[in-house]
C-alpha positions in Angstrom: 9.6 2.9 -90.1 12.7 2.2 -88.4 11.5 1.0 -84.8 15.0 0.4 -82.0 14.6 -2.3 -79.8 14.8 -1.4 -76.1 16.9 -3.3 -73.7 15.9 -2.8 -70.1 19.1 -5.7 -68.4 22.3 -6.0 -68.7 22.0 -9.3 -68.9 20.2 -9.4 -72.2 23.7 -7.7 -73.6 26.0 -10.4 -75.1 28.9 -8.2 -75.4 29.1 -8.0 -71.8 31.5 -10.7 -70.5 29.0 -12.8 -68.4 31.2 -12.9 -65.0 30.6 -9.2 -65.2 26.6 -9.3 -66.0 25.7 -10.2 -62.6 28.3 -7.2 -60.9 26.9 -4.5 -62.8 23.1 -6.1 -62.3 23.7 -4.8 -59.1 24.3 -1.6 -60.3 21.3 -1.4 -62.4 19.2 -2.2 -59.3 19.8 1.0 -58.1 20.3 3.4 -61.2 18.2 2.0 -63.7 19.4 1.1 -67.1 17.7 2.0 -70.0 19.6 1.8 -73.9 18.4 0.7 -77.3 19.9 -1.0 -80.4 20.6 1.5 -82.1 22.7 3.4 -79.5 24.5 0.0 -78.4 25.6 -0.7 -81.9 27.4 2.7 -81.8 30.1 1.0 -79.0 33.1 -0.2 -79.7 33.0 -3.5 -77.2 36.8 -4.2 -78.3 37.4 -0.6 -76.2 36.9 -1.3 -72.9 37.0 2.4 -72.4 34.9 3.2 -75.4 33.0 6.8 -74.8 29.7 5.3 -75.8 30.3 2.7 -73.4 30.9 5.3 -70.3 27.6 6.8 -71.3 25.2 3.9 -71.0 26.6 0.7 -69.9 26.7 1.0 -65.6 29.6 0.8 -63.5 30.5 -1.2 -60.3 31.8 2.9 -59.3 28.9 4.0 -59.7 28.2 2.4 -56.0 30.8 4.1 -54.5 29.9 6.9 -51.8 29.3 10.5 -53.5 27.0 13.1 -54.1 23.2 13.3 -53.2 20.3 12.1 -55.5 19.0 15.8 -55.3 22.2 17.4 -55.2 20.9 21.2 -56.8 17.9 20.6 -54.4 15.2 20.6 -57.0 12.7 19.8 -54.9 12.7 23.2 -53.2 11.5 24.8 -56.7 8.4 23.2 -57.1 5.0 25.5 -57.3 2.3 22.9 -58.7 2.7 18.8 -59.0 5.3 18.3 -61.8 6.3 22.0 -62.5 9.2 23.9 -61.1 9.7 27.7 -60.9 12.9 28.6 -59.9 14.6 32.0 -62.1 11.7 34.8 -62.8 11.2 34.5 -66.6 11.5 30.7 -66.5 9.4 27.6 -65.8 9.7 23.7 -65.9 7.1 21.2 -66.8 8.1 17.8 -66.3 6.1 15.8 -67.9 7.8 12.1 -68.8 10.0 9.8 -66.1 11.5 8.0 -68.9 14.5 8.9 -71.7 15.5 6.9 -74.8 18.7 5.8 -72.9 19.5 6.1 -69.1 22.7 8.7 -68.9 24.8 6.9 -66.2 25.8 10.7 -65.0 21.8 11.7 -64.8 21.5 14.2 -62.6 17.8 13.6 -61.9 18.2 9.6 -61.7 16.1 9.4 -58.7 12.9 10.1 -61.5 13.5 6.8 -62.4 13.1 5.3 -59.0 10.4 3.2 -57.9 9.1 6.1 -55.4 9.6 8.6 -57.8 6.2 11.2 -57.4 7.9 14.3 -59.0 6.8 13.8 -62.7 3.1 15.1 -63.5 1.8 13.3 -66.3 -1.4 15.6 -66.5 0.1 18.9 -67.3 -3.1 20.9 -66.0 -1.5 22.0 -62.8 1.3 23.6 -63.8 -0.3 24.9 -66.8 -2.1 26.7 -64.6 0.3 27.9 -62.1 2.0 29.4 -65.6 -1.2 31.1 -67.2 -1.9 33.1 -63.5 2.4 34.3 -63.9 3.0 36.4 -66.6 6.4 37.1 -65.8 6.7 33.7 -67.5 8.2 33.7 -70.5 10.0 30.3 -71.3 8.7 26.9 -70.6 11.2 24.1 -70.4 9.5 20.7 -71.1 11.8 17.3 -69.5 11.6 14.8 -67.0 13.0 12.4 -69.1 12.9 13.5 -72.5 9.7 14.6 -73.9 10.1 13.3 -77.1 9.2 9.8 -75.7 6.0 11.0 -75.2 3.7 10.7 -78.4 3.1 12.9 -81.0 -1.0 13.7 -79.9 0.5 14.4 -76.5 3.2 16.6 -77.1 0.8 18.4 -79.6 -1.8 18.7 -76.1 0.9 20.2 -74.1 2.5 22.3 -77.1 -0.6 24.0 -78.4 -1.7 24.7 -74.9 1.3 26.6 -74.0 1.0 28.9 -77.2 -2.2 29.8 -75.7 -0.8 31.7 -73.3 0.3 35.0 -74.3 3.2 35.6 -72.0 4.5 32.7 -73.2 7.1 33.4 -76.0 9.6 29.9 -75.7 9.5 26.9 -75.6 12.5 24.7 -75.0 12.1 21.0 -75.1 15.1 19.3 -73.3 15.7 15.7 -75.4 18.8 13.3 -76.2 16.3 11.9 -78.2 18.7 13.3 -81.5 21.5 11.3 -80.2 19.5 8.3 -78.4 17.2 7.7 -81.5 16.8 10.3 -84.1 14.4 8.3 -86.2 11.6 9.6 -83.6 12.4 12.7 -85.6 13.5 11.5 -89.1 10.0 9.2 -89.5 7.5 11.7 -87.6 6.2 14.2 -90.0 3.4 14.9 -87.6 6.0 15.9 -85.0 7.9 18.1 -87.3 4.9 19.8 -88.3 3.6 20.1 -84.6 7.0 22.0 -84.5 6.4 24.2 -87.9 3.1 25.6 -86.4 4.6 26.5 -83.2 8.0 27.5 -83.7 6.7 31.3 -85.1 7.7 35.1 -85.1 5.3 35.0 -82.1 7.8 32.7 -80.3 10.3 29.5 -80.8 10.9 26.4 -79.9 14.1 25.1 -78.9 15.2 21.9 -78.7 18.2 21.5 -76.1 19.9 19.2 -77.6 22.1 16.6 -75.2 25.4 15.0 -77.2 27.8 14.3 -75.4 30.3 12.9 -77.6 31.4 13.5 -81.2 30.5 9.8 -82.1 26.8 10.2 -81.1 27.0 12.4 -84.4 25.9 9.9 -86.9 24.5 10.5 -90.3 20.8 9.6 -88.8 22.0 12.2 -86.0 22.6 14.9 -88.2 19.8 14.4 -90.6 17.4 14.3 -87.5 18.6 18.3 -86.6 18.8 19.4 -90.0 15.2 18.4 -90.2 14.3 20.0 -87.2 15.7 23.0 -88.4 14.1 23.1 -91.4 10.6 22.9 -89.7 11.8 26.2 -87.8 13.4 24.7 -84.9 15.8 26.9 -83.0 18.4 24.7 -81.6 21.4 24.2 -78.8 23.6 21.9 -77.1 24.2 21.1 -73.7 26.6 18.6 -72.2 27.9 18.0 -68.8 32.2 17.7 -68.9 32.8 14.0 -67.8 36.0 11.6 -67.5 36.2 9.3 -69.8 34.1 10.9 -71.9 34.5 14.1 -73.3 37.0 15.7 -70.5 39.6 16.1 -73.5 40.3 19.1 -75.5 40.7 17.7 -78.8 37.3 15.7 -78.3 35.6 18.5 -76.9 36.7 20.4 -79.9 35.4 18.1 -82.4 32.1 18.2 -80.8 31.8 21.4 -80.6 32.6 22.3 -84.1 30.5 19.2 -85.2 27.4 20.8 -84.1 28.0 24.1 -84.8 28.7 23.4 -88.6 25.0 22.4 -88.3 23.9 25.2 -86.4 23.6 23.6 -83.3 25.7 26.1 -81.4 26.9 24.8 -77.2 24.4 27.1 -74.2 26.1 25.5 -71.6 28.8 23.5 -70.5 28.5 21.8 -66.9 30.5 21.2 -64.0 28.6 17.5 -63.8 26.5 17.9 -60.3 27.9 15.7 -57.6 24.9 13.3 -57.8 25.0 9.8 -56.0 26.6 8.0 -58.2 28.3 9.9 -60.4 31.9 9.5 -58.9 33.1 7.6 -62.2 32.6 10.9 -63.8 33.5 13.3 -62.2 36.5 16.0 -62.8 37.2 18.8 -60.4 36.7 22.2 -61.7 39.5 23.6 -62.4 40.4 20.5 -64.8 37.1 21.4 -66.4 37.6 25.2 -66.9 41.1 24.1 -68.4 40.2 21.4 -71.1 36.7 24.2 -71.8 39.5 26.6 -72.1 41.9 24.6 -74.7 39.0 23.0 -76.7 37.7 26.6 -77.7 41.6 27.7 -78.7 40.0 25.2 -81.7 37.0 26.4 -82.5 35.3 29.3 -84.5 34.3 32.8 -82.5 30.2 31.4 -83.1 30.9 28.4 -80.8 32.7 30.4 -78.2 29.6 32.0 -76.6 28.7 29.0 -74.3 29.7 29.2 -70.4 31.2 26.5 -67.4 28.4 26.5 -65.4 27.4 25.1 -62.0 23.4 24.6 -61.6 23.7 24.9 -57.9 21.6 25.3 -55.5 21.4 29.0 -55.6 21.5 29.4 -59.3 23.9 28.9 -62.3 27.3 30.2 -61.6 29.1 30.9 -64.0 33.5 29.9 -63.4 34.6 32.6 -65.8 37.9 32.4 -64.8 40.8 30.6 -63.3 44.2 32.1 -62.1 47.2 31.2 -60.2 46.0 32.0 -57.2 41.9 32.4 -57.5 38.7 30.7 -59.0 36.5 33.2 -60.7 32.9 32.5 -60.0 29.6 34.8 -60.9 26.1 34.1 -60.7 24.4 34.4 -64.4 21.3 33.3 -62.9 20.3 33.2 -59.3 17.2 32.0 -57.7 17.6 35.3 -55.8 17.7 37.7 -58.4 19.2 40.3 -56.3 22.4 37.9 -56.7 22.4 38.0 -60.2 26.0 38.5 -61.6 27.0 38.9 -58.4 30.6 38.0 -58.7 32.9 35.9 -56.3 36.3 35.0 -55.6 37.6 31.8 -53.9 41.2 30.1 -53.1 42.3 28.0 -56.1 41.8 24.2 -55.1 42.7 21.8 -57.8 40.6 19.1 -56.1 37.7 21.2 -55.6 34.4 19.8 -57.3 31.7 22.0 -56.6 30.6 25.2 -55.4 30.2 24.1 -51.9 33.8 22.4 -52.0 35.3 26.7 -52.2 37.1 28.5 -49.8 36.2 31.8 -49.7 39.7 34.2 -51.0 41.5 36.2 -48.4 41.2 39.3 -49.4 37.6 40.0 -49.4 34.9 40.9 -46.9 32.4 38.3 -45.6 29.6 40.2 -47.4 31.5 40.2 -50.8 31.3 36.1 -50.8 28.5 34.9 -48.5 25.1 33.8 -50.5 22.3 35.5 -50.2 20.2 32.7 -50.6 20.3 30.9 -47.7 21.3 27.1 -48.5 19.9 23.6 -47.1 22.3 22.5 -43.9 24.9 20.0 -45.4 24.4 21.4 -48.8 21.5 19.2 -49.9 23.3 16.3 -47.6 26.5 16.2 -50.3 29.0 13.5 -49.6 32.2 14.9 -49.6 35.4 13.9 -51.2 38.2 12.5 -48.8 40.5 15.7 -49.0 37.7 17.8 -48.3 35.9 16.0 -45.1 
């Protein structure tokens, strides 16, 4: 079996110039790192802007002021130790506080924290809060990635879920086909966990996480075509990122990457202003403008995913942009009497999140203002400069 070496330091990386080891050590202090082997050989060390690079390797940036470590504030959707409930049909378990790699953009980095108590690693509690709510349908598995945990695990949580009647999918959120897809490739107990339970009862997803057209290796693309062939329903999901994959051309080839292996895009994110995350972070108009161009270049299939915020209040949709107005809608809301509620705010160019919008002119107070009432400082959100 082909095992990857993890690498937990910097400063165990020889490519890194060694008057830089101890900079981003720093770093790593607070935002843990996390890579492997494997994913580290797919860098290009002669490119100091290599994409790979951006994804893993931390930042001195990364410490500048920004964001919140709870910026959607997650911790107001918890029901039961390690399981959040925040849209009606939908559930999450989270069951693992480590990932193959450590995303530098993570969104949840503060699971990897030394004080971290969100992650449940007995699943009995929100198991139970699921079976007593059979308006329940979907159960999203993450922390971290799932797929780090073992195969007899997974199979515990897996098999109980498909106990429960009401429960028709389950997703499984993983990088684990970009970070290391030999857990997939050399586990035929896993893929035939997957072909019991992924039935005309219900599926499973996998949520796939690349974020880069180079993460598409042959091991990558054996590792889904595998998965689908033990009945695996899968997706893609990526955050839009300077430096990264805020291009058209490279969101393009991406895009069309995956879907030629029937991996179609579900969403595309406006990347949450999390601490830390300033490096990475494009404001949304840019985003809605490179989504826009890439999908001039790809086939009708792949031109079903949406921009999406996961704020606070729910996933809004940016559906449009114009000269004069940002389109946004609510395509799920943690109040459902929001849902596709639309709204219309003042085009800012340098605005990077929901809370960063100016209500437009020409409508009433009641046709903009949330219904759901929101946490005083939006979750405690640093502001940009133009915007304090």
């Amino acid at each position: 079996m082909s095992r990857v070496r993890y690498v937990k330091s910097v400063s165990k990386i020889d490519q890194i110039p060694e008057e830089h080891r101890a900079a981003l050590a720093k770093v790593s202090e607070r935002y843990a790192f996390r890579a492997n082997d494997y994913y580290l050989n797919l860098i290009d060390w002669d490119d100091p802007d290599d994409p790979i690079r951006q994804i893993v390797i931390p930042q001195e940036a990364e410490m500048e002021p920004w964001g919140a470590l709870d910026a959607s504030n997650e911790a107001d959707n918890y029901v039961a130790a390690g399981c959040q409930h925040k849209y009606t049909d939908t559930a999450l378990l989270l069951v693992n506080e480590v990932c193959g790699a450590y995303c530098r953009f993570c969104f949840r980095k503060r699971l990897f924290m030394n004080d971290n108590e969100e992650v449940e690693f007995d699943p009995k509690p929100g198991l139970d809060y699921i079976r007593k709510n059979p308006q329940i349908s979907n159960v999203l598995l993450t922390g971290g990635d799932p797929l780090l945990l073992s195969t007899r695990r997974l199979t515990g949580i897996i098999e109980e879920l498909r106990k429960i009647e009401h429960v028709r999918i389950i997703r499984i959120g993983s990088k684990m086909t970009a970070f290391n897809p030999f857990r997939i490739t050399e586990d035929q107990e896993l893929l035939n966990l997957f072909d019991r339970n992924s039935t005309k009862h219900g599926r499973i997803y996998v949520m796939n996480h690349f974020n880069h057209p180079r993460e598409m290796t042959l091991e990558a693309k054996t590792a889904l075509d595998m998965l689908n062939k033990a009945g695996v329903m899968m997706v893609n999901q990526t955050p839009l990122l300077r430096g990264i994959n805020a291009d058209p051309e490279v969101l393009a080839e991406l895009i069309n990457e995956l879907s030629w292996l029937g991996v179609p895009p579900y969403y595309f994110f406006q990347c949450r202003p999390t601490e830390g995350n300033k490096p990475y972070e494009i404001p949304i108009v840019e985003s809605w403008t490179v989504l826009n161009q890439a999908m001039t270049m790809v086939s009708g299939l792949a031109r079903r995913a949406r921009l999406a915020m996961s704020h606070e209040s729910g996933k809004v949709e940016v559906p449009a942009v114009t000269d004069d107005i940002i389109v946004c809608r609510y395509h799920r809301a943690k109040n459902p009497s929001n849902d596709g509620r639309v709204m219309l705010f003042r085009r800012d160019d340098e605005a990077y999140w929901l809370d960063d919008l100016v209500p437009f002119e020409n409508q009433k107070p009641s046709d903009y203002q949330y219904r759901v009432p929101l946490a005083e400082g939006s979750a405690g959100i640093v502001r940009p400069e133009h915007n304090k």
